[in-house]
N, C-alpha and C positions, 0 to 999 in steps of 0.2 A: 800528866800523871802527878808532879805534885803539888798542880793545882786542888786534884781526890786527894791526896793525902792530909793537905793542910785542911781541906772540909771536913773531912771525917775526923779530925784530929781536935778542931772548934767544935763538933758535936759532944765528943768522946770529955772532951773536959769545961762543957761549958761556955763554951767562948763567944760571945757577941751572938750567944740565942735568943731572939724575939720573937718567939712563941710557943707552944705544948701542945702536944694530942692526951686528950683528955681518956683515955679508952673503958668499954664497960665495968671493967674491973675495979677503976679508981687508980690503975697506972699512967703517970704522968709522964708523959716524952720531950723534952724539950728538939726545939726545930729551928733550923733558919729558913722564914718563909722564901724569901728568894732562891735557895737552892729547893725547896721545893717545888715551887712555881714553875722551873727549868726542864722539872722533868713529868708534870704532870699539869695538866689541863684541870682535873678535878681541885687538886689544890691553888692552881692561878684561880679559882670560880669561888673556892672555899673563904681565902685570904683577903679578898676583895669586893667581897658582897656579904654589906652590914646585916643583911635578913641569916645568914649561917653563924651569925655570930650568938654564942651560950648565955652571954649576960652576965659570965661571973670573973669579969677581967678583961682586957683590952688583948689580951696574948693569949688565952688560952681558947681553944675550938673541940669539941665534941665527935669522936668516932664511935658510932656505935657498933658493936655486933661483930670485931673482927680483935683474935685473939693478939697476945701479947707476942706470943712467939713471931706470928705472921707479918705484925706489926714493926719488929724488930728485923725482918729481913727486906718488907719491902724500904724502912729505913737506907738499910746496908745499902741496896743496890742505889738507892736515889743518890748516898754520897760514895760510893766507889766505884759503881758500874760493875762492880762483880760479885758474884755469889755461888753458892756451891748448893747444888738442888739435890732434893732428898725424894724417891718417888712419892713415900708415906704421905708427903704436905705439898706436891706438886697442884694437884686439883685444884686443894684450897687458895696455894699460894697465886696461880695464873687466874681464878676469878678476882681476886684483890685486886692482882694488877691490871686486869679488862675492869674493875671496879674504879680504879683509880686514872686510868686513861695513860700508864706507863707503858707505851708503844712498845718501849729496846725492853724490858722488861718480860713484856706479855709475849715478845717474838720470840725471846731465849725459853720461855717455859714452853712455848708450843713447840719448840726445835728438841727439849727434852725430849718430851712426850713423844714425836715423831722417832727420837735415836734409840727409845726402852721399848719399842714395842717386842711382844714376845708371844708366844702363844697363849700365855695366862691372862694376861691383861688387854689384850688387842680390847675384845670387846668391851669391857669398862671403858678404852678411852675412844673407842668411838659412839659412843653413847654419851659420855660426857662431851666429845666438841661438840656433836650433832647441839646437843642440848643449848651451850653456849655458842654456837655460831663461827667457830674456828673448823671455817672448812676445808683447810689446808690439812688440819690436823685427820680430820674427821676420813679427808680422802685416802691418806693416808694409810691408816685404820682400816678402813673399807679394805683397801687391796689388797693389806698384811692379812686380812682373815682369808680374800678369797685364794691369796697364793698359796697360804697355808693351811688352809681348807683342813686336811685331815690330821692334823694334830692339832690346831685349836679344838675340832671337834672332838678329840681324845682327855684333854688339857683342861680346857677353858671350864669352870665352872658357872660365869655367865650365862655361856652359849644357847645353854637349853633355857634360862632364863627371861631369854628378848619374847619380847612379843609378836605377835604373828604378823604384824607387817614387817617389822624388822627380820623375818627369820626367812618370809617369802624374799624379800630385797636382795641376802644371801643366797637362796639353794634356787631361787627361779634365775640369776646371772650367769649369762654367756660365758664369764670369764672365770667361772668355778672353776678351781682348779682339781679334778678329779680323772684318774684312770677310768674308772667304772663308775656305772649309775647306780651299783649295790651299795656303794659308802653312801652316796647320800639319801638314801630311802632309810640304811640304818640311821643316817639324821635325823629323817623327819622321825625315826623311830623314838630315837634318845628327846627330842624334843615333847612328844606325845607324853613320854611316861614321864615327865618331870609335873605334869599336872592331869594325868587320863581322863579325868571325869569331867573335863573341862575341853579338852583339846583332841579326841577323838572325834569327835562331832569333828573338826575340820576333815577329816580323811579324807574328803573330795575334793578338795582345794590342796590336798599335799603330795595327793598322789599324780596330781599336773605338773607339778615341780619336778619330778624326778622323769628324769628321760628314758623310760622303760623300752622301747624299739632299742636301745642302744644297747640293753642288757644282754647277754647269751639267755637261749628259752629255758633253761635248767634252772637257772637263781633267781628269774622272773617269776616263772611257779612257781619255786618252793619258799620265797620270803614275798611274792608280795600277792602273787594271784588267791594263795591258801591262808591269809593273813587274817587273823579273826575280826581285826578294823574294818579290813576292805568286806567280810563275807559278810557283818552287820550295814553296809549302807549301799542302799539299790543303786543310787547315780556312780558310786566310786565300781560298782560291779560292771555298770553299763561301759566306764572306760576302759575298764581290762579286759573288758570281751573285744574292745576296737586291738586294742594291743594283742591279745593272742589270735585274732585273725593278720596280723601283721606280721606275724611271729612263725604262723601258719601258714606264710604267702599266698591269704588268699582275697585279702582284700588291703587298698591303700584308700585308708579313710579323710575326707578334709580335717577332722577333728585331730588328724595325727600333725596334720601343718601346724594345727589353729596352736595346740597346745606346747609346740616343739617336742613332742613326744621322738621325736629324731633325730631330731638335731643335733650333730656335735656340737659341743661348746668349743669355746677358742682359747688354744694353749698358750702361756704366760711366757714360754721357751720355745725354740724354734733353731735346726740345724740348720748352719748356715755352709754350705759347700763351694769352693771357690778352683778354678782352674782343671789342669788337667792337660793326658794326653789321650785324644780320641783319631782315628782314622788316618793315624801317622803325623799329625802335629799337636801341639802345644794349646792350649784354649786357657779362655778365661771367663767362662760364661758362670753365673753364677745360680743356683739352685736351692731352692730351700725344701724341709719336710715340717708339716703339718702333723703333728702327732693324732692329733685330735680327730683330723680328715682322710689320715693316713694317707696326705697327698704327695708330691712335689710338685713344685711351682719352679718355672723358670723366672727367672728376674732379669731383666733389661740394664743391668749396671758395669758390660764390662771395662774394665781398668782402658783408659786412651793409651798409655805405655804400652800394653799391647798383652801377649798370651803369655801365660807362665805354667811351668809343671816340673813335679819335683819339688817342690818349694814347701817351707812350714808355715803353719798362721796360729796365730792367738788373738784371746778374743779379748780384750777388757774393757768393760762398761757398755759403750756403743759403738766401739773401733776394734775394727778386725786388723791387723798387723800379719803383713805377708812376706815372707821373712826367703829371700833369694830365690836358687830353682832355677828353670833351661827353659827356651826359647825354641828348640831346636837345634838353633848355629851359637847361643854364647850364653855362658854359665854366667849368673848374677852373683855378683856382691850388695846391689841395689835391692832397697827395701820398701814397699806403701803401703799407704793405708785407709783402709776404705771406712768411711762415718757411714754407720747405717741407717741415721735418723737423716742426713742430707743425700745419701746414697749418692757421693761421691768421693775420687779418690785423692789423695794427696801423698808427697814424699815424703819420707823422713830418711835419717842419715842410713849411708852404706855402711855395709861392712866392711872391716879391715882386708877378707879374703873371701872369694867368691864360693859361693857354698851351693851343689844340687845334691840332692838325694840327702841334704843337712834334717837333724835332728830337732826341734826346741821344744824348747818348757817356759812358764813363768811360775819363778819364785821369789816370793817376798816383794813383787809389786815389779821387779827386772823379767826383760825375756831373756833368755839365752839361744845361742845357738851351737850347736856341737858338730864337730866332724863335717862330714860331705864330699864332695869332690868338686875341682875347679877344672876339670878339663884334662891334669896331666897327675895330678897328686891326689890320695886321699887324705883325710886329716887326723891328726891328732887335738888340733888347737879347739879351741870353744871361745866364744865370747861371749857379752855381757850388754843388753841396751838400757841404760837408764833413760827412761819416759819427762825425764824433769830437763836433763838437760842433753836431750836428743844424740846422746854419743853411744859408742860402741866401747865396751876396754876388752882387751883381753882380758882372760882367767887361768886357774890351772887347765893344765892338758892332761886329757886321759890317759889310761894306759897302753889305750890300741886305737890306731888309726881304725874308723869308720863311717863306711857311708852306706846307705840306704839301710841305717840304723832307726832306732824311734826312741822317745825321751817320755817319761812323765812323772809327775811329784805327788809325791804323799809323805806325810809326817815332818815337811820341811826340808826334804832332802831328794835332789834329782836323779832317778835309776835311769839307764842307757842301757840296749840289749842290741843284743845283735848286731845284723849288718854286712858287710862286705870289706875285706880290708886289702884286696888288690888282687888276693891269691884263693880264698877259699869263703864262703860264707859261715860266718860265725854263730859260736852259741855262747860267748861270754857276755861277761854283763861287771854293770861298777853303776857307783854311787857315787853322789855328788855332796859336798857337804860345803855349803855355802860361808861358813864363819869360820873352818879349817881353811876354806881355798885350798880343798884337795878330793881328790879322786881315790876309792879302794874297792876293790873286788868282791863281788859276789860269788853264791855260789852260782856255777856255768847252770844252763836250761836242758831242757831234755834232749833239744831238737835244735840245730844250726836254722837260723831265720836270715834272711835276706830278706828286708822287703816286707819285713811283719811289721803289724801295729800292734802297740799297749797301752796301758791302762791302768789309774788306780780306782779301785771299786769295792767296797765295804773291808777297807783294812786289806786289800792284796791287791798285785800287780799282775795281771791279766796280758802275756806274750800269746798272738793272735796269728796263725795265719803266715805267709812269707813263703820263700823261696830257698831251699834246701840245697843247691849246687845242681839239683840232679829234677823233682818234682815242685808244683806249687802246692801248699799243704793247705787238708781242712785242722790237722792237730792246734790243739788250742791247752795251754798250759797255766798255770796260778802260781807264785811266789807267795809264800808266806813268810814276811819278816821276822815273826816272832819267835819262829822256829828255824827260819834259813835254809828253806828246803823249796825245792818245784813238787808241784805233781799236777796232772794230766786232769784235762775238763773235757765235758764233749767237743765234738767234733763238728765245724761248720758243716754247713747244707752242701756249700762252694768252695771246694780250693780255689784262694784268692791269693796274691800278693799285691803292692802298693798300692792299697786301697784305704780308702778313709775310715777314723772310728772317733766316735764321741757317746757317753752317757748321755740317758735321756730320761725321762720317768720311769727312773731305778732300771732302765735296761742299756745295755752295749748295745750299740748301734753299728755295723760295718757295711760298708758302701762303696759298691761299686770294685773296681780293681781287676787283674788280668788272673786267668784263670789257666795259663799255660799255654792255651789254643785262642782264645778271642780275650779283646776288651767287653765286660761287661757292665752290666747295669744293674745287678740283680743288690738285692738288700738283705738280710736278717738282722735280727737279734736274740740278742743271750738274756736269758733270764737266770741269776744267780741261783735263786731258792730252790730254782727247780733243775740246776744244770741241765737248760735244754737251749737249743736254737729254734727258732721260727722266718719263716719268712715272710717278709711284711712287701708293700707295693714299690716295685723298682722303680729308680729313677728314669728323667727321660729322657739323659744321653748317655750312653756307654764309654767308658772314662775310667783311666788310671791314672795316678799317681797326683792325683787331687789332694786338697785337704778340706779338714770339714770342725765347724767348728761351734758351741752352742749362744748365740745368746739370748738373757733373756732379762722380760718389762723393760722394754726399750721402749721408747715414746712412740714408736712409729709402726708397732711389732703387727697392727694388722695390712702390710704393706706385704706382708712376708708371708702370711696366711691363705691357704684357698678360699677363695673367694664364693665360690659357687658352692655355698654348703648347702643350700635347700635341693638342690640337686643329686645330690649323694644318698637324700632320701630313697628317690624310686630308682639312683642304680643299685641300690644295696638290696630294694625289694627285688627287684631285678635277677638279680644276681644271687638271691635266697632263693628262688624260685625253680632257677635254673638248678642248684643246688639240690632243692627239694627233690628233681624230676629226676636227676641223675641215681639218688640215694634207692628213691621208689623203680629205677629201670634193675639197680642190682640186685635188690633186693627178690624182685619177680624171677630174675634170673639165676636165684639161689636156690 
């Protein structure tokens, strides 16, 4: 380091300089060729071949074409190695340095670009690496747009800009990240009118891009069958007659292969469900859901340590953290962790005290663990694992001993509800405030929970579900902080307790769990906007006190995916058909 300082210091005041950048403007820069030579290839070639040299002095050399400003930071970084990047002059400044051959340079401005992306600018800077050749950058870019799909499409004022191979590259990719096929048809819509006279003539080629089998037949008519694009051009008419006999369950055409007209795409996030107790013991079979295929998939990765249930997990990056839980015959203090991208397991430290029916959260990069039971006690205690150097500390203890409690964070701060605490199932609730190191009370819930799950989800906390002392409940309840009040949401399909929940494409997900009389398998979810439940395709082992967890753009995420998607075509024709016949039997019988 002060070997930089004393260089930049011989710049700064002239010292033992032997030579100048001449630049367009007639600004003079004095240089020491050897610390230039050090860090650039272009100037070891400039410095040492008489043919680059201007003719007007033995020391000075000619730059043409690159401003003074630009000139004065790729200086900087040649005698400090550091710099402080501006997005406004990023572009410019990372062709300079790919102009100049400054490798640490040109990698720190492409590591910019990769850390700013954002919905606005995605597509500028994947058109700029394409352009230059930084395909690290470029891939980058690419995936930010497709995971972000519908607010760059909201945002981005480029977007409608790309050209039509760059905008097929987008909306024809498996890995678009979209709920529905109605967003991206308004794509291709928003794309049309940015130049109509010009870009309707595609409407045959745009309307392949969009996966219309996948659409419900209501918004397929009404936005693209009735569309005045489509009703001016005969081949895009001739496709959506394949699609409304599709639609009509009355024909499955090759053209619906040819063009993925059915296909689900493949989701960027994926639930990942681990353990359990099924048919009177403890499992550890692991289970994923396919949003996109609306599958589950079993997965072949259970833990060699053996079955766990009861137990909590967290998900960070590409490690799932399985945090205590029963065996059957002995309550765990022991903790592992499963890498999804080698899809195998490893230890990490135990806990201070053995924790089933335990609570956790991650906040601020730490997991926690709260409450539980070891076998003879419930808890009050909680702990704390820092990821860095593999220990557990204690923390404050709550108010109330609890176990078959549930924990989740929003706003920086851990809420705990519920639970059991040796004598009656509970309805109170506390917070956790990580930089006080202390615990304070909410207000109590509607409804004593045992055995519930929660959630934070657009600004409130969502109490799920669980075990009353007496019934297992469909009642489902919301906390709002801003007010410090409960009130009441619909009502599951299923009275469940110790059953799994995770958000997923803006929906609550809940899985599996005992239902008072059996272990089940069955799934819904909750949709906010419309306080409703639906139920989506049960998993395929029946199973309580699992946990479940999301992750997602894992390097390895189609490991986890159904696989057989071209298949789901003719059972869903299938199964529309059946559908159809059933609707046309009551109808006769009305």
């Amino acid at each position: 380091m002060s070997q930089i300082v004393e260089f930049s210091k011989f710049r700064n005041e002239n010292i033992f300089n032997d030579a100048s950048l001449r630049l367009s403007d007639g600004t003079l820069l004095p240089v020491h060729r050897v610390i230039l030579c050090l860090k650039s290839n272009y100037f070891l070639s400039l410095f040492t071949n008489p043919l680059k040299h201007n003719g007007k002095g033995s020391n000075e050399f000619f730059i043409p074409g690159i401003r003074r400003e630009i000139m004065e930071k790729i200086l900087q970084f040649i005698y400090t190695e550091m710099l402080e990047f501006e997005y406004d002059e990023i572009f410019e400044l990372l062709t300079v340095a790919d102009y100049f051959l400054i490798d640490g340079l040109t990698e720190q401005c492409r590591d910019f670009l990769k850390n700013t992306l954002n919905p606005k600018n995605c597509v500028k800077i994947f058109l700029f690496a394409e352009a230059r050749f930084h395909r690290d950058v470029m891939e980058a870019a690419r995936k930010f747009i497709l995971v972000n799909f519908l607010k760059v499409m909201n945002v981005c004022e480029d977007f409608t800009k790309l050209d039509y191979e760059h905008f097929n590259q987008i909306i024809s990719s498996d890995l678009l990240n979209v709920k529905d096929e109605l967003s991206v048809w308004n794509a291709c819509l928003n794309w049309i009118n940015n130049s109509p006279d010009e870009r309707k003539k595609l409407i045959y080629q745009l309307v392949q891009l969009v996966r219309m089998c996948l659409m419900n037949a209501e918004d397929f008519q009404t936005s693209i069958e009735r569309h005045p694009y489509v009703l001016e051009c005969t081949k895009a008419k001739s496709l959506i007659d394949l699609v409304k006999k599709f639609h009509l369950k009355s024909e499955l055409s090759q053209e619906i292969f040819e063009y993925k007209l059915a296909l689900p795409r493949l989701p960027h996030e994926v639930i990942v469900t681990l353990g359990g107790w099924s048919e009177g013991s403890a499992k550890m079979e692991i289970e994923t859901y396919d949003t996109r295929a609306d599958r589950w998939i079993l997965i072949g990765c259970e833990d060699p340590f053996g079955p766990r249930a009861y137990h909590g997990s967290i998900a960070i990056g590409e490690k799932i953290y399985c945090i205590g839980g029963f065996n059957g015959s002995e309550y765990f203090n022991n903790c592992r962790i499963f890498d999804t991208v080698t899809r195998t397991w490893h230890p990490m430290a135990p806990m201070n005290v053995r924790r089933c029916y335990v609570s956790v959260a991650l906040l601020n990069g730490n997991i926690y663990a709260m409450g539980g039971f070891d076998g003879s006690v419930r808890h009050r205690t909680c702990e704390m694992y820092d990821l860095k150097t593999n220990l557990w500390t204690f923390v404050a203890q709550m108010n109330s001993q609890r176990s078959d409690a549930c924990a989740t964070v929003m706003d920086g701060r851990i809420y705990i509800l519920g639970g059991f605490n040796g004598h009656e199932c509970m309805n109170t609730a506390e917070v956790y405030d990580a930089e006080l190191n202390a615990w304070s009370l909410i207000p109590q819930m509607i409804h004593r929970r045992s055995g519930l799950k929660c959630i934070a989800h657009h600004g409130r906390i969502y109490a799920i579900g669980g075990f009353n002392g007496l019934v297992r409940l469909k009642h489902c309840e919301q906390f709002n902080p801003t007010t410090d009040t409960w009130s009441p949401i619909a009502e599951m399909l299923c009275p469940r307790s110790n059953f799994a929940i995770e958000v997923i494409d803006d929906m609550i997900f809940v899985m599996a769990g005992y239902n008072g009389t059996f272990t089940i398998s069955d799934v819904e979810c909750y949709v906010h906007e419309t306080d409703e439940w639906m139920m989506v395709t049960s998993m395929n082992i029946v199973r309580s006190a699992l946990s479940a967890n999301v992750i997602r753009n894992t390097r390895n995420i189609q490991d986890y995916l159904y696989p057989w998607r071209a298949e789901l075509i003719e059972e869903r024709h299938q199964t529309s058909i059946h559908a159809t016949d059933s609707e046309t039997e009551n109808l006769s019988v009305q």
